[in-house]
N, C-alpha and C positions, 0 to 999 in steps of 0.2 A: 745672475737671475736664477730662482728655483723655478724649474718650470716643468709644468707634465712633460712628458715623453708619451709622444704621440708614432705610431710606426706611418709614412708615410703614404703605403698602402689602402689604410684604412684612412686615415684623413682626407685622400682624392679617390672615394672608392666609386666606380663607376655604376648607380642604379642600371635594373637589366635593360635591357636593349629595348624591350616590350613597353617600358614605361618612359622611355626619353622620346616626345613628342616633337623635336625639334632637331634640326643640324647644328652642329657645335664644331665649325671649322679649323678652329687656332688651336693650337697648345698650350699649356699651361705654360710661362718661363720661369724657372726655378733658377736658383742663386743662393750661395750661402754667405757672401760679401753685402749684397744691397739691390736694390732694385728702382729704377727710375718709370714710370708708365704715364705716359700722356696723349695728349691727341697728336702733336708733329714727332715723329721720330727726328728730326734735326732736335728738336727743342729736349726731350730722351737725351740725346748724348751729349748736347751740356750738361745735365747734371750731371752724367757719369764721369761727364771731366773732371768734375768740380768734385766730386766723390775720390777719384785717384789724385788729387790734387791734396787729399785728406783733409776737403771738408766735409760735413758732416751732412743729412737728411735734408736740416733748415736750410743750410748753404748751398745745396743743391735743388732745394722747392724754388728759391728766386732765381739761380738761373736760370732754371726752366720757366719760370714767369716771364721774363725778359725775353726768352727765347719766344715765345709764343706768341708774345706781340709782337716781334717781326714777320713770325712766319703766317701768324694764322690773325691778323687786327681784327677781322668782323666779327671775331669774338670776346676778345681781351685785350687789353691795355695798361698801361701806366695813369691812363687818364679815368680810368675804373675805379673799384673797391676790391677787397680781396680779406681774404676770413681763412683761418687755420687752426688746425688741432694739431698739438703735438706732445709726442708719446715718448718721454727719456727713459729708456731702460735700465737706468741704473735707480731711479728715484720711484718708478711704475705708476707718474705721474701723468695725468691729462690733461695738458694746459690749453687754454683759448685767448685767440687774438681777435679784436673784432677792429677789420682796417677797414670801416665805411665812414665814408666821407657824409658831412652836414650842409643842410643848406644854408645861406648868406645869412649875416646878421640884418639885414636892408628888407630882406622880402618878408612879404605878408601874405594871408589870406584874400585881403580886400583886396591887395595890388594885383597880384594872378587871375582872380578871377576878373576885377578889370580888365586888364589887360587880352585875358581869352574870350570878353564879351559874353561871358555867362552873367545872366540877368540874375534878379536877387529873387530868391525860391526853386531858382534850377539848378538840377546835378548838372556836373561834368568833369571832365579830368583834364590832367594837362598831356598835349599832344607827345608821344614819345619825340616827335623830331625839334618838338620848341626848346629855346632855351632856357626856357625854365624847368625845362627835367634834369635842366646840369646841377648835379650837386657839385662840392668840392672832392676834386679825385684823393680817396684814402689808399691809391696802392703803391704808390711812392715811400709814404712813411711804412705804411705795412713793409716792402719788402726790407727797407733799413732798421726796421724796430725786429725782426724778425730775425734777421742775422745777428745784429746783438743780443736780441733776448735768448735765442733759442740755439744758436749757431759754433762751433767748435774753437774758433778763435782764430784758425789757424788758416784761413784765408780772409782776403782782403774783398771790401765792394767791388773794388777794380779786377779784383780776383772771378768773384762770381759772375758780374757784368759781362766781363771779355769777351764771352761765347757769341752774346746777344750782341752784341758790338761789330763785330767780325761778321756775323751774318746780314749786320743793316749794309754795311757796307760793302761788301765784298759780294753779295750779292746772294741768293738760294735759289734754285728750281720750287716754284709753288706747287701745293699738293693738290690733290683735285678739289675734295670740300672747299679748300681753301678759295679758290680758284671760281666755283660754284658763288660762294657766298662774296666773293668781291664784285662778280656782272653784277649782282643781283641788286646793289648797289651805289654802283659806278656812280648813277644820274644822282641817285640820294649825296654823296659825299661833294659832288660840282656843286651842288644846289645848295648844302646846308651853309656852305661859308665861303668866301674867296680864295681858301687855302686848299680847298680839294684834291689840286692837282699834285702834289706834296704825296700823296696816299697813291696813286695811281701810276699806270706806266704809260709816257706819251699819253699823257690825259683819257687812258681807259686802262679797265681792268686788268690784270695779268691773267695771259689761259694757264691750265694747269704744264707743266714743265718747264714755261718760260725763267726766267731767270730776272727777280724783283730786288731792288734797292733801295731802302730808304736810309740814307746817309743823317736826314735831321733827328729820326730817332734813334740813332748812333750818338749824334751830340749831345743830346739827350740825356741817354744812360751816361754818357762819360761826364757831364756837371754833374748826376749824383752821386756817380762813384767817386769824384771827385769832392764834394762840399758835404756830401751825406742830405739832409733834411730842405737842407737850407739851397741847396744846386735846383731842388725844383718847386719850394713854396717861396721862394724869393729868387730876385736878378731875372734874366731874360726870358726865362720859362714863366715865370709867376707873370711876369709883365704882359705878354701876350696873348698869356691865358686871359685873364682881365682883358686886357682891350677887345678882345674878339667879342667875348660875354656882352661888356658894355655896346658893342658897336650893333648887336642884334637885339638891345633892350635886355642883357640881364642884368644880376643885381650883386654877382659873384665880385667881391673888392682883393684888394691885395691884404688888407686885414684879417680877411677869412681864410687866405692862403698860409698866412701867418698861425694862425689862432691854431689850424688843425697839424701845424709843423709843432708847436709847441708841446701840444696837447696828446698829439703822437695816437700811434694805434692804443686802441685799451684793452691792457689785459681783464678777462672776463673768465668767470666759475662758468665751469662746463655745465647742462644738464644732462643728466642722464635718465636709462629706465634700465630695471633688471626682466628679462628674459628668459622666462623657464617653462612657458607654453608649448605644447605640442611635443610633448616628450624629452624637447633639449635640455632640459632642466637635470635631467636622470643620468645626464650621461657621469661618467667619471672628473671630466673638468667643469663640472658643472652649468650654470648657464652661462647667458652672453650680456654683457651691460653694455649696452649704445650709448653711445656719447653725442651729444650736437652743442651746435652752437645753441645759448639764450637768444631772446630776442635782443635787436629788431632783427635777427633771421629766422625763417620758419623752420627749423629743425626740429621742434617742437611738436610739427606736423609728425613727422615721423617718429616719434616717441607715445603723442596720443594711441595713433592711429596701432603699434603694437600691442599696447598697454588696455584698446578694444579688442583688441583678438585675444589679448591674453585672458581677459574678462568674458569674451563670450564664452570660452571653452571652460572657464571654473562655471560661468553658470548654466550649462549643458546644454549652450544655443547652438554650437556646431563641433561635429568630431573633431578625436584626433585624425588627424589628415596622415594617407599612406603615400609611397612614390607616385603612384599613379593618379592621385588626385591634383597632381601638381597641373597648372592652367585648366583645371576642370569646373564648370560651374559655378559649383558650390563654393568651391576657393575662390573664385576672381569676386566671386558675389557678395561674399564676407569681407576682403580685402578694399575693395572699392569704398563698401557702407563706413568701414575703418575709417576709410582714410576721408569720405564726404562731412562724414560727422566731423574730425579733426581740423579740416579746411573750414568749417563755420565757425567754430573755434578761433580759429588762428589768425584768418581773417578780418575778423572783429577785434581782437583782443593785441597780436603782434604789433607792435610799435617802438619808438626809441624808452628805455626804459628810463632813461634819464632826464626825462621830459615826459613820462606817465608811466603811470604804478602798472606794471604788467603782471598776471598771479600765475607767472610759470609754476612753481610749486603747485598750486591748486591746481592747474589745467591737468598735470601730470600726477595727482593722485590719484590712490587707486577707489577709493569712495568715491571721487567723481567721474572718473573713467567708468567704474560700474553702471553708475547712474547713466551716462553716456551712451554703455552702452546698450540699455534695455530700448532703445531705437529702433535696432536691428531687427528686421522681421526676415527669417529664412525665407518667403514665399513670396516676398514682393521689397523691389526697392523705395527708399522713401523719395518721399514724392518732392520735399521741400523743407529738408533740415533749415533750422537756424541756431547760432549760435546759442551757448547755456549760461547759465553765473553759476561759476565755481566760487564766488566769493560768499553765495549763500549755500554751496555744496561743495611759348618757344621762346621762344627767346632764347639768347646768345651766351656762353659762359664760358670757360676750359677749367676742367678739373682735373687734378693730378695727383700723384703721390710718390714717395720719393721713404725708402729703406738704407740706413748704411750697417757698415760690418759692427759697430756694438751694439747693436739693436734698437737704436732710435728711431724711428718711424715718424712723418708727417703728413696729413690730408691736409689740404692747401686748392682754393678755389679763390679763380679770380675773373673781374668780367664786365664789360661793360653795359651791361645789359641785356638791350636788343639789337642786336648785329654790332654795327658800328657805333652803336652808342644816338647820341645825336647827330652824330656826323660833320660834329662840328672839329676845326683845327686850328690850331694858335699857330699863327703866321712862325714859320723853321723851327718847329716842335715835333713832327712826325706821326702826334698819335690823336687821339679823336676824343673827345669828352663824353664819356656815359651818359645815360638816360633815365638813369635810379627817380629822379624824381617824380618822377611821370608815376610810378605805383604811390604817393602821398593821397589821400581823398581831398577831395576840395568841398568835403559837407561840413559844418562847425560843430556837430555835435557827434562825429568819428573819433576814436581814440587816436587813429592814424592824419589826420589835419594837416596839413600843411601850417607849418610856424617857420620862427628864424631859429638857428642853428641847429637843427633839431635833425634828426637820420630817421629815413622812411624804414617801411615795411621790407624789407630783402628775403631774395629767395632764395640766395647762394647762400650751399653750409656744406661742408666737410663733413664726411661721416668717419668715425673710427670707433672698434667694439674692443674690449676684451674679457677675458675669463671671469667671472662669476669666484672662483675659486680662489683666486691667488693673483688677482688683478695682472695677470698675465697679457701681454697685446694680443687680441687675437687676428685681427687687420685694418687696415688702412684704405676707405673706399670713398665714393659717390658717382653721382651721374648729374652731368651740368642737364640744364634746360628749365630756364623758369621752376614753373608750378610743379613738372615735374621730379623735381629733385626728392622732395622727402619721396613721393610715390616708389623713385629709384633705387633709394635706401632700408624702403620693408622689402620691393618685390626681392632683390638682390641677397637683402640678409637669410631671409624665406628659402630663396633657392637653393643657398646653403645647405641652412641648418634645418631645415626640414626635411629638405628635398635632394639632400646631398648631392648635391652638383659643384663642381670643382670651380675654382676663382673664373675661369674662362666662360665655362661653363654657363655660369649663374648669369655674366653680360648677357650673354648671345640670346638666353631662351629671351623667348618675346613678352613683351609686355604691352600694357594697358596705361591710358594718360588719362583722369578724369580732366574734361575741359576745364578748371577749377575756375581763372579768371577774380577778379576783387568782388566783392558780393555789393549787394543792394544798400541802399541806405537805409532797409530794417535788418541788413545784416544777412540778408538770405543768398544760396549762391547765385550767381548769375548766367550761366553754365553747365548743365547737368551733363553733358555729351561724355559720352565714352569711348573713346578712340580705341580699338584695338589695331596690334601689330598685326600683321603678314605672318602667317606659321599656326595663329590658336584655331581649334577644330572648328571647321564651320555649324557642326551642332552645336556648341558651346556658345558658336553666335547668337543662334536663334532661342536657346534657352535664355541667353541673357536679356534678351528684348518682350522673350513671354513672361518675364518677371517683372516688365516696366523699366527696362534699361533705354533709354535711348541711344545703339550703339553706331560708329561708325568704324568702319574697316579703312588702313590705310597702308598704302606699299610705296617702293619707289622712293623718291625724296622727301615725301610727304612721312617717312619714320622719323624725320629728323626731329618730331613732335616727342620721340620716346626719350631724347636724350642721349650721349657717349659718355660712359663711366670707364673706371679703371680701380683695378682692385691689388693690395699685394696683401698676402697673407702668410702667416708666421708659423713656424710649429718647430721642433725639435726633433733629430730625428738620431739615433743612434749616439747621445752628446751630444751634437753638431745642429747650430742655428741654420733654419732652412725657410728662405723668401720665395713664393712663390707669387706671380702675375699676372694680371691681366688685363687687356684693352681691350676696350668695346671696339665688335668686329662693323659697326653702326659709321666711325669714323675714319680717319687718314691712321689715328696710333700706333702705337708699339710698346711693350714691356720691354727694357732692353736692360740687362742682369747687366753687374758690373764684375 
């Protein structure tokens, strides 16, 4: 690879002390082999296995995948979706995988809302715990399309699996989050299906250090590592996936289990936006291109929502921004209206593209971003964006990222939703069926509608940026949590390359959640609340509220609204390839250098 040479120095240079608003406890982990960062350090040193093992980035995203659903299930699963970008260094290419699973060929519109006893002229959604938010789990075939597509050759399913395997079995000390989010619960996973107890220890939660087993999602992983596709979209996994669905009234067949083994994850054209606002643009490797997923994930969100800042500042609605303006007013106040505008947007517009025409190009041009962004009033927040036509202009997740030594890089997000998912369990399966379906709208004249085979609105996406200059990687990020994630992706990249704060760094400073939520059936948000972290200046509060923010403060467990990201980032230092890491100090994580 030709690559700038960066002195390392100057790439993590520390803004003065005067202007860092915040504690930034962790250090950066540095590596010139690869870098593994996720939310369980157990799940961390499976890939690094799978890494000295010489496989490769992808081959270490799935064990870590696997790994996570044993250690950490109220997040992720096998019984999830999961979406990936990845970054070959030899080709300086950015590929997408989109592994969200569809709903059944059998269900309807009029059956659901039957079903949920929504009369005819009434909004409503479907309960995250019904079984109708089950889609078909796409992260079975994601993590096997994902090894062959993306993956070095040179280990085996059975190869990557093991980790995951060996810890169903053999048992782990639970982490605290962990531990946290399985009380929380216990009752929900008894209650959702007969199999409950299969998740739990002696029929209640595990405390944090206990030591947790689940041996059926051992068998599990070993039929896929075994049969590949077919281990768990057919025979006894497929089987009882079905009966359970059918047994609570859903519509999920072993057809559909089929149909999405066949049809496999789809590889998908990345979107991107170029970045060269607020002075980044000027430097020597020029600016930064963000990558996301297309729809149906909202990555989008975070591509508008840059592409309005970048707009506000050519049309002189707000400075260039210095270190010290970093979580200052004016910054949060521009960033916010960014990202509100982009969520009405996306909102309205994000759905399965292969089942409706979505105008990502449109949404992310810069004639309509301008347009976009003359919204924006410096003096007062808007009071009640809605969506535009460019065609005539908490929730539960684990995100991760995974470096090896030739410089391949993967962002990789996987997750079942909300917590547990539905909480639902296929009798000696192990793991719980997502809840994706529940964000579908149940109005008929939504882009986003509930139909058959069709993938809703998703909020998991991998973020990954690089050079402007020489399509060079520049890092591997995100931050799981619902609505939050694009939010996580501007504040993060901001804190960068604005605000120069180092990969660790940029986690920790605190940030802001706009309540975003599915908007109205004219499209408007439903939502305006603004959550701030614990750390931002409490004058900063009250300025935001005299501008018509309606904000609220939130500490304790209640951050868990902000999200846990993890970052590795790339530079060059002397000849010598250099990974550096980060884990949100927010979670259980770890960086752990190979």
């Amino acid at each position: 690879m030709n690559d700038i040479t960066f002195e390392s120095h100057n790439v993590y240079q520390h803004p003065e002390p005067q202007f860092v608003h915040f504690s930034s406890r962790r250090s950066v982990v540095h590596s010139t082999k690869g870098i593994v960062s996720c939310t369980q350090p157990l799940a961390s040193a499976a890939g690094i296995e799978i890494l000295r093992k010489g496989g490769n980035a992808a081959d270490a995203a799935v064990a870590v995948a696997a790994a996570i659903n044993v250690t950490e299930p109220g997040s992720t699963g096998i019984g999830g979706d999961m979406f990936c970008l990845y970054y070959d260094a030899k080709t300086k290419k950015v590929s997408a995988m989109n592994g969200s699973g569809r709903t059944g060929a059998n269900v309807t519109l009029e059956k659901v809302r039957k079903d949920l006893n929504i009369a005819e002229g009434e909004s409503g959604q479907i309960p995250m715990d019904h079984v109708h938010a089950a889609t078909v789990p796409g992260a079975a075939a994601g993590w096997v399309d994902c090894v062959e597509r993306f993956g070095s050759g040179k280990v085996s399913m059975e190869d990557v699996l093991a980790p995951a395997i060996d810890l169903a079995e053999n048992g782990f000390p639970v982490s605290e989050l962990s531990a946290t989010f399985w009380a929380a619960s216990e009752q929900a996973l008894l209650k959702a299906s007969p199999n409950g107890r299969e998740m739990l220890k002696d029929g209640r939660a595990p405390k944090a250090g206990e030591i947790m087993k689940n041996p059926t999602i051992g068998n599990t992983f070993k039929l896929l590592a075994k049969h590949g596709k077919k281990g768990f979209y057919e025979g006894e996994v497929a089987e009882q996936l079905v009966k359970v669905v059918k047994d609570l009234g859903g519509y999920l067949t072993l057809d559909d289990l089929k149909h999405h083994a066949e049809t496999g994850s789809e590889p998908v054209d990345p979107i991107s936006l170029k970045f060269h606002g607020q002075g980044v643009g000027n430097r020597p490797e020029g600016g930064i291109e963000l990558w996301e997923h297309p729809p149906n994930g909202q990555g989008i969100v975070a591509l508008m929502a840059l592409g309005i800042i970048q707009e506000l500042e050519r049309q002189k609605k707000i400075p260039k921004w210095s270190l010290k303006d970093h979580n200052s007013t004016g910054y949060l106040h521009t960033v916010i209206e960014a990202l509100r505008i982009a969520f009405c947007d996306a909102h309205w517009f994000v759905t399965d593209p292969n089942v409706v025409k979505v105008p990502s190009a449109e949404l992310i041009s810069q004639s309509y971003l301008a347009e976009r962004a003359k919204l924006f009033d410096q003096k007062k927040a808007i009071s009640a964006p809605v969506h535009g036509s460019p065609a005539h202009l908490q929730s539960d997740t684990v995100y991760f990222c995974c470096s090896d030594p030739e410089g391949n890089a993967i962002s990789f997000i996987n997750s079942n939703y909300g917590g547990f998912g539905t909480g639902i369990i296929p009798k000696g399966c192990g793991f719980t069926l997502q809840n994706r379906g529940a964000n579908f709208s149940l109005d008929k004249n939504h882009p986003n509608l509930l139909a058959p085979r069709k993938r809703p609105y998703h909020t998991i996406i991998p973020g990954l940026t690089t050079y402007t200059s020489d399509d060079s990687l520049h890092s591997v990020y995100g931050v799981m949590g619902g609505f939050m994630q694009p939010q996580g992706h501007v504040q993060v990249l901001l804190n960068q390359e604005v605000f120069k704060l180092n990969p660790q760094a940029a986690l920790d400073s605190p940030r802001f959640c706009i309540g975003a939520g599915m908007p109205s059936a004219d499209g408007k948000m439903t939502d305006a609340t603004i959550y701030l972290e614990e750390g931002i200046d409490p004058k900063v509060v009250e300025e935001l509220r005299a501008l018509g923010h309606n904000v609220k403060q939130l500490d304790g467990y209640g951050r868990g609204m902000f999200g846990r990201g993890q970052i590795i980032r790339r530079h060059v230092d002397d000849g010598v390839q250099v990974w550096s890491g980060g884990s949100d100090l927010r979670g259980d994580g770890a960086a752990v250098p190979l």
